[in-house]
C-alpha positions in Angstrom: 170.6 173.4 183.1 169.4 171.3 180.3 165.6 172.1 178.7 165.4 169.7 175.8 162.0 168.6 173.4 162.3 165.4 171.8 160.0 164.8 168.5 159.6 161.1 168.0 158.2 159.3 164.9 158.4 155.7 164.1 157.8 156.4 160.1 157.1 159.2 157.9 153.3 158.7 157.9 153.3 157.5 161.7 152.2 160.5 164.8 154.7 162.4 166.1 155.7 161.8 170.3 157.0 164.7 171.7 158.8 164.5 174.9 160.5 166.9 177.1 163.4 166.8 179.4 164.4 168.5 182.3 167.0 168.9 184.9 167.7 171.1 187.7 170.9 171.1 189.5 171.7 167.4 188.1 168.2 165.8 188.6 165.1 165.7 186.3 163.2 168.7 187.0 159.4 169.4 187.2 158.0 168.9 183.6 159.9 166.3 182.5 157.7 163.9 180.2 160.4 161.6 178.7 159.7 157.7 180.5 163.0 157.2 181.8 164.0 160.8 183.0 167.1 159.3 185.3 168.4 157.2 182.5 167.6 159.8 180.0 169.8 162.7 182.0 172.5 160.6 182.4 172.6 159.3 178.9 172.6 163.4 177.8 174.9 164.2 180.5 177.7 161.3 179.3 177.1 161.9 175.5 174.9 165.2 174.7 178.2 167.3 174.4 179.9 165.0 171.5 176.7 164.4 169.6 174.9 167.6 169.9 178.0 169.5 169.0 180.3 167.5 167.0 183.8 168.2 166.2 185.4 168.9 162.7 186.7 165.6 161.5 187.9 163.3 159.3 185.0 161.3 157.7 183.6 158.5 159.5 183.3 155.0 157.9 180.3 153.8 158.5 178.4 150.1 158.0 176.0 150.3 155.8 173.0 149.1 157.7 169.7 150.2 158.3 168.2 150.0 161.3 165.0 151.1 160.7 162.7 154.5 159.9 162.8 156.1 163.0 163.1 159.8 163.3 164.2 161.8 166.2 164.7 165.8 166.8 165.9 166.8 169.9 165.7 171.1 170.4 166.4 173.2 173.2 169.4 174.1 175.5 172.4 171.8 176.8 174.3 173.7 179.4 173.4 177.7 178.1 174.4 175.7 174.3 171.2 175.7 171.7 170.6 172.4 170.2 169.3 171.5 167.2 170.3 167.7 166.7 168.6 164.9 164.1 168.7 161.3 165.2 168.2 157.9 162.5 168.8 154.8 162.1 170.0 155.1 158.4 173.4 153.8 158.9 176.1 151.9 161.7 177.2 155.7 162.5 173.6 156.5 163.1 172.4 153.6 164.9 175.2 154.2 167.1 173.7 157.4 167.8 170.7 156.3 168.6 171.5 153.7 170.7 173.7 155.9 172.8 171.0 158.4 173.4 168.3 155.4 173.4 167.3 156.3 177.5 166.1 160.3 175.9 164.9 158.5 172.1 162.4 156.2 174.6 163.8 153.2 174.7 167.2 151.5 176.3 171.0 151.6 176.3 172.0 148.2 174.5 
């Protein structure tokens, strides 16, 4: 079962989107508000494990880019797992993130 909120804000000083997603035996469930619930379960489904819960590592190299202001916090549950997982666009690593989970952020894959 997955029962995630998703707090959206395009800048510090814009209003806050909150979304919520889902699923019930593998499909969206009843009170899911995100636009794209399909693409947005799959995208959790294929990726939510690794970047909800990352593993100890070396450090990452990352480009430093900046794609933009964006802030997303996604809360909730991911298979009987809490979440508590911060998504920008501060750096490659981050915009990487982001576009992975783009389908549950609003927006799409690239």
């Amino acid at each position: 079962m997955i029962d995630l909120t998703i707090s959206i804000r395009e800048d510090s000083n814009a209003p806050e989107h909150v979304f919520r997603l889902l699923s019930l035996d593998g499909k969206p469930a009843a009170g899911t508000t995100v636009p794209q619930p399909v693409a947005a379960l799959a995208a959790v489904e294929r990726f939510g494990a690794d970047l909800f819960f990352p593993k100890p590592g070396p450090p990452r190299l990352c480009t430093q880019q900046y794609g933009g202001p964006q802030v997303a916090v996604v809360t909730g549950t991911f298979h009987g797992r809490t979440v508590h997982s911060t998504f920008t666009r501060t750096d490659g690593c981050e915009i990487a993130r982001w576009k992975a989970m783009a389908p549950l952020l609003g927006g799409t894959a690239a």
